[in-house]
N, C-alpha and C positions, 0 to 999 in steps of 0.2 A: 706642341711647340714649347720651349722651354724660357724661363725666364728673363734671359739675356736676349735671344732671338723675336720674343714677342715686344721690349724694351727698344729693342732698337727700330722693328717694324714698327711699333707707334710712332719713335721718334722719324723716322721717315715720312713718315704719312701725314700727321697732323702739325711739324716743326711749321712750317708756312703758314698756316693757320694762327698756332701761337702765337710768331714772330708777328703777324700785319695784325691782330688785335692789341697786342702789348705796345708796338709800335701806334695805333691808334690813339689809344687810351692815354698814354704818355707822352709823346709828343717829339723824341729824340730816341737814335739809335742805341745810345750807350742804354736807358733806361729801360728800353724796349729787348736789348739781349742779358739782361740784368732777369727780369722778369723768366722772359723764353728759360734761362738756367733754371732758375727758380721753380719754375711749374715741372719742369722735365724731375729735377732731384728732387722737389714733392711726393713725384709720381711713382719713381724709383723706389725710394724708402717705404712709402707707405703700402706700395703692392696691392691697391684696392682692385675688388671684384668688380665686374662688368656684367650685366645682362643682355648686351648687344655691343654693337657698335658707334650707335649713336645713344647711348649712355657712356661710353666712354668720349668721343666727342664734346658731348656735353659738360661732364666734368672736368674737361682740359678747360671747354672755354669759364666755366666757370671759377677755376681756381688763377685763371689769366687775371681773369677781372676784378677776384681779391685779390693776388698778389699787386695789382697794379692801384687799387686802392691803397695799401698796408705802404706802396711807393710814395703815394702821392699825401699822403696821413703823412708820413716822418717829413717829409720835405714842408709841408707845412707847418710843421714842429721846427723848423730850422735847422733839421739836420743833413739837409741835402739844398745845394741852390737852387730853388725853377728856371726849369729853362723856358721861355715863349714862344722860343722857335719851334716851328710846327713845320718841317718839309712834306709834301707829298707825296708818297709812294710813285711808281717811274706809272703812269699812264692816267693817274688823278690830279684832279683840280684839287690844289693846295686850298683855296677857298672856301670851296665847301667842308673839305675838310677840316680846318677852323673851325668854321660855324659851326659843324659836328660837337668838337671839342667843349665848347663854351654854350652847351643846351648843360641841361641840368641830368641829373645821373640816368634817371629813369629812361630818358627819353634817346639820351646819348648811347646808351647800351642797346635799347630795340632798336633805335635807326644803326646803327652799324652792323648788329646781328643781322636786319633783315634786307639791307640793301647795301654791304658789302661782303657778308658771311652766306646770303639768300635763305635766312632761314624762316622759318611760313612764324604765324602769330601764335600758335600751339606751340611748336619746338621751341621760340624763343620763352612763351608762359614756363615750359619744362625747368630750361634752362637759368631762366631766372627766380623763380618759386614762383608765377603770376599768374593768375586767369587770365582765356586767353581774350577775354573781352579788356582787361584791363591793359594787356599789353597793344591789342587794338586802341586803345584811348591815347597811352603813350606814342602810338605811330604819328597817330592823327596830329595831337598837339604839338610831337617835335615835328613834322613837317609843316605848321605851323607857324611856330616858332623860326624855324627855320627859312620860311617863307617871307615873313615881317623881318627879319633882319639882312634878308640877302636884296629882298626887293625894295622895304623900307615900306610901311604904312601912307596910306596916303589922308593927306589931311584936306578938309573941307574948310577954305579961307576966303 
């Protein structure tokens, strides 16, 4: 297969993927097909090797997830305005996805990788440089976390 035709079959194959983590991660469509471009002509230029399939997987979702850092980095520098609005993708509870949004890095990344991308505690360890006991810890705490802020702690008065 040649390099045009293998470019364009990635971009067939893993665009959706891209687009609903960028859009994740970010919060709004414009910043979310800002990113999608971004990862695609990363990938383009750089022509990097693959040893499977899901090593190349991998490296899309990981270059998502810098490029949507490297987003959210400048827009903190005041070079872009934040937006707070957070739509939901057409069949999810906007809600949770918030709460998603507002865990802290670690944990916001394994809970989306693993319960909206379905990927196991090992593939996400892959994907994000982690043991996969550590990414297990991550699960645990942002659902957690995630847990006390949707249900709210209860207090003993």
């Amino acid at each position: 297969m040649d390099r045009t035709s293998q470019a364009e079959e990635t971009v067939r194959r893993y665009s959706d993927m891209v687009y609903r983590l960028a859009f994740a991660r970010t919060g709004n469509t414009a910043d979310a097909e800002d990113v999608y471009q971004e990862v695609f002509l990363r990938y383009l230029r750089s022509d990097p090797q693959f040893t499977s399939e899901e090593h190349r997987k991998a490296w899309l979702l990981r270059v998502t997830i810098n490029k949507c850092k490297n987003l959210r980095r400048a827009k903190r520098s005041g070079e872009v305005p934040l937006s707070e609005h957070f739509p939901a993708p057409p069949g999810a509870d906007g809600s949770v996805l918030d709460e998603v949004r507002t865990l802290p890095e670690p944990y916001r990344n394994t809970i989306y990788l693993h319960y909206f991308e379905g990927y196991t505690a090992a593939e996400i360890g892959v994907i994000l440089g982690a043991k996969r006991n550590t990414v297990l810890s991550w699960l645990s705490r942002g659902r957690q976390a995630l847990r006390e802020r949707m249900i709210g702690g209860f207090e003993d008065e």
